[in-house]
N, C-alpha and C positions, 0 to 999 in steps of 0.2 A: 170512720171517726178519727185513726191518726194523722186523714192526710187535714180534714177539717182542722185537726191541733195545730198541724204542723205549716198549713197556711193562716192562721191566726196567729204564730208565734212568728213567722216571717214578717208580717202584717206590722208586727208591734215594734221586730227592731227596726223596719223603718222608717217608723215614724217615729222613734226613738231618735234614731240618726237625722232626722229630719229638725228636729227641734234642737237639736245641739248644733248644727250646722248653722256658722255663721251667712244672713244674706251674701247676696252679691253687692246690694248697695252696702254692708257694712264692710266688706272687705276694697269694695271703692273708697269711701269715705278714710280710711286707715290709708292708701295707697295715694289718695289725695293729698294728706297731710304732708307726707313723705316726700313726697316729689313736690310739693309747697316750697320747702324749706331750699335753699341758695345756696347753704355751705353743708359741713361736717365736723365738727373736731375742732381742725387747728386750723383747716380753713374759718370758723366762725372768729376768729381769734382776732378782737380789736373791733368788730362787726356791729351793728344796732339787730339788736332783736327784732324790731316789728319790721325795717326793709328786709331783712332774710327770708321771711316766715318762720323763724324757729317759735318766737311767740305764740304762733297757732296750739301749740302742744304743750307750751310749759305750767309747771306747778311751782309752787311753794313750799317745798323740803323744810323751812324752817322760819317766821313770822316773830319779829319783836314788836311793843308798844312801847312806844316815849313819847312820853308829852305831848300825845294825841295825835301822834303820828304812827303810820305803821311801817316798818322797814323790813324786806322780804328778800330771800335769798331764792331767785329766780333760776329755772333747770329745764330744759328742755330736753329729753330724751333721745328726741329724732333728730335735734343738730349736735347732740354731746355737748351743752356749753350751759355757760352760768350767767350770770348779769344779778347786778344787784337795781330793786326799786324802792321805793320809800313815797308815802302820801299821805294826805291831810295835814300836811304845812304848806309852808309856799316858799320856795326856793331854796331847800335846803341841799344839804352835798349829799351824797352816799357815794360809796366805792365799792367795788367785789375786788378779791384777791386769791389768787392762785397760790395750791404748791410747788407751783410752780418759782413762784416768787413774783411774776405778773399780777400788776395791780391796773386797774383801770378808773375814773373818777367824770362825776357827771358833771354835766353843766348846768348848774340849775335854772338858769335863764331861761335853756331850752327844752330839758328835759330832766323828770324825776326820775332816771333809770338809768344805768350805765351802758358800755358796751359790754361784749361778751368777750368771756375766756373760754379758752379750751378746759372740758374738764373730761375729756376722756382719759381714764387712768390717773386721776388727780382729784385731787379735794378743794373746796373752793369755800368762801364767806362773805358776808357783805356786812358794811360798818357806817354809823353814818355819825356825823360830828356833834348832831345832837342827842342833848345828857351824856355827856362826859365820854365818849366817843363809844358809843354802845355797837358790839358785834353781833350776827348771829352764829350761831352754830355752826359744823363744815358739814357740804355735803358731796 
């Protein structure tokens, strides 16, 4: 009867372990990302988000609304870096800004995002000229 317990308790942490255990595709997919991206840090520094790949992986730390527009302070993890974008107008300006003191500004002709800063070990914002020069938050 103990050894029946004690292969049933075997049993269970395996399968225990088994369902915590990240796949192999999901540890691909994470390892894809990573190796995606071009730069790092201060190599991304002055860079476009979407030719790097750091895009692949970024979020929105922090989201303003003005006058029907949204301006978003962009972060990507896997390159260390920040960019600012801003949409639903049409050709308006945004910038990101480092504490570094590095500011970078779009072109809106071309595009509604900026380049990237380094924000490894630094804080960063993005500001854009509409409604009276509205910022977001640092991240």
């Amino acid at each position: 009867m103990s050894r029946l317990f004690g292969a049933l308790a075997l049993s269970g942490v395996t399968l225990a372990a088994l369902a915590v255990a990240p796949s192999a595709s999901a540890q691909d997919d994470g390892q894809a990302k990573r190796s995606a991206a071009t730069c790092y840090a201060q190599s991304c520094h002055g860079q476009d988000p979407q030719t790097t790949g750091c895009a692949a992986d970024a979020f929105s730390p922090d989201t303003k609304y003005i006058d029907g527009r949204k301006l978003e302070l962009r972060y990507s993890p896997t390159c260390r870096a920040a960019w600012g974008r801003i949409s639903g107008g049409g050709r308006d300006y945004v910038s990101i800004h480092s504490s570094s003191g590095a500011e970078f500004w779009n072109s809106p002709v071309y595009h509604s995002y900026t380049a990237m800063v380094n924000d490894a070990g630094l804080f960063a914002y993005a500001c854009t000229t509409v409604g009276n020069d509205t910022c977001t938050h640092t991240y």
